[in-house]
N, C-alpha and C positions, 0 to 999 in steps of 0.2 A: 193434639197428640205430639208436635211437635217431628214427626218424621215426613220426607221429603214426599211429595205426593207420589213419585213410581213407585214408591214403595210400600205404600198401603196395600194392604191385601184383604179380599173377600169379595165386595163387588166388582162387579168388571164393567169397562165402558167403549167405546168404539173409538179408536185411533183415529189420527187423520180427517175430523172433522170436529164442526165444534160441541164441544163436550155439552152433556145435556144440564139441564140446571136444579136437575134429581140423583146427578151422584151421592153419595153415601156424605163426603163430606165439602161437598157444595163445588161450584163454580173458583172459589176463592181456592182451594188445594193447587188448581192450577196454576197460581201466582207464581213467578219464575220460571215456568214450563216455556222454552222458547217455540215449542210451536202455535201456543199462541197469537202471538205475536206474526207467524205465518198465513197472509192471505190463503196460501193454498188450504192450510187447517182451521181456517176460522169462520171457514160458511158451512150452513148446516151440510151439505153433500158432502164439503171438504175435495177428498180425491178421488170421491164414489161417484157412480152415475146414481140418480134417483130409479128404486125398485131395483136396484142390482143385485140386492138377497144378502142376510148376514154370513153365509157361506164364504162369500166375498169380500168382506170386511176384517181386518183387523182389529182384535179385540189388545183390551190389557192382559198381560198374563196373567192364568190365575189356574187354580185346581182345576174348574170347570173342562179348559181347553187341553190342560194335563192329561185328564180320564179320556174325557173324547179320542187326544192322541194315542193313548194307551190301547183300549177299544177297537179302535181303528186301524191300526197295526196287529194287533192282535184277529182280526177278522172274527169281534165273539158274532152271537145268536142273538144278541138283542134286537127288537124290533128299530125301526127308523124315529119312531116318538120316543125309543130309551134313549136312545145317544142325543137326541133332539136336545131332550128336556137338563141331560149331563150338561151337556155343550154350553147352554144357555142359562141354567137355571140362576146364576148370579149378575144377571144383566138386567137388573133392577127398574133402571130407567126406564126398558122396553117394555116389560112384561108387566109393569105396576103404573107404569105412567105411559106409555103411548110411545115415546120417545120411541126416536131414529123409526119412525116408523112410515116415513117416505126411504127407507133405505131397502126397506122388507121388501120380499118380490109375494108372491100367492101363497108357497111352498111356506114360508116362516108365518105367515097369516093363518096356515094352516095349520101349523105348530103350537102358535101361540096359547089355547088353551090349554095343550097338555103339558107346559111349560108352567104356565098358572097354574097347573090343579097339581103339580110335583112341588110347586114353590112353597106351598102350603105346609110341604113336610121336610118345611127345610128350617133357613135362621129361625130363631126362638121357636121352635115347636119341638124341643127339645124339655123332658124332662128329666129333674133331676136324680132321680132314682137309678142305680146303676143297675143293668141286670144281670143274672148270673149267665154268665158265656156259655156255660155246660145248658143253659136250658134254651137259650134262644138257635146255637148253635146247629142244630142238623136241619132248621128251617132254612136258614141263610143259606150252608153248605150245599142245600138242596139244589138253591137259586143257584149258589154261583156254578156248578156243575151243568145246570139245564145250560144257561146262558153266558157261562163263561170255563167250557172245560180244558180240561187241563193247563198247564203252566202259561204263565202271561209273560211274556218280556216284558220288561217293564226299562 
């Protein structure tokens, strides 16, 4: 693609340790990334304790940690597996392959399925038929009213 690897966007992966070898566009994106090249980032723990929970981790920036923020300031009604599954759901490496999964503490073990069963309805399970706004509209509206009422800071 030719763009600098922070700059890719979609999946996300865990800062500060060494990157897994199922990112989206491999090991090699990281070529020039000087932390690399940092003993402190380049063992799997990196600057984590082992089981210290992804709570605790710094991800890459992405939409996923965006909504979470948003959510979370906002104080909505979603349960703990919604914001879970936001939070996480483009951490590919973890949730599809295992990965950083000496970092996970119980709590994200505990997650991880409803992470998996959200992921399903995510990248490519998009179809391409557009639907009409007016007919899908008072279902959504519904949701975000139960679970997300009135105005959000954003």
């Amino acid at each position: 693609m030719g763009e600098p690897q922070w700059a890719v966007v979609g999946d996300i992966f865990i800062t500060g340790c060494q990157p897994s070898p199922h990112i989206v566009f491999g090991k090699e994106s990281f070529e020039g990334n000087p932390d690399i090249a940092d003993h402190r980032f380049s063992s799997p723990c990196g600057i984590y304790s082992p089981g210290c929970g992804l709570s605790n981790v710094v991800t890459s920036w992405g939409h996923d940690e965006y909504m979470h923020q948003v959510l979370e300031r906002n104080n909505v009604n979603l349960p703990e597996q919604g914001t879970y599954m936001i939070r996480y759901h483009s951490l590919y490496p973890w949730h599809h392959h295992g990965d950083y999964d000496h970092l996970c503490n119980d709590k994200d073990r505990e997650m991880l399925p409803w992470v998996q069963k959200f992921s399903s309805f995510d990248l490519y399970s998009k179809d391409e038929r557009v639907p009409k706004i007016s007919d899908i509209k008072p279902f959504y509206q519904s949701l975000i009213d139960q679970y997300c009422p009135g105005k959000l800071s954003w």
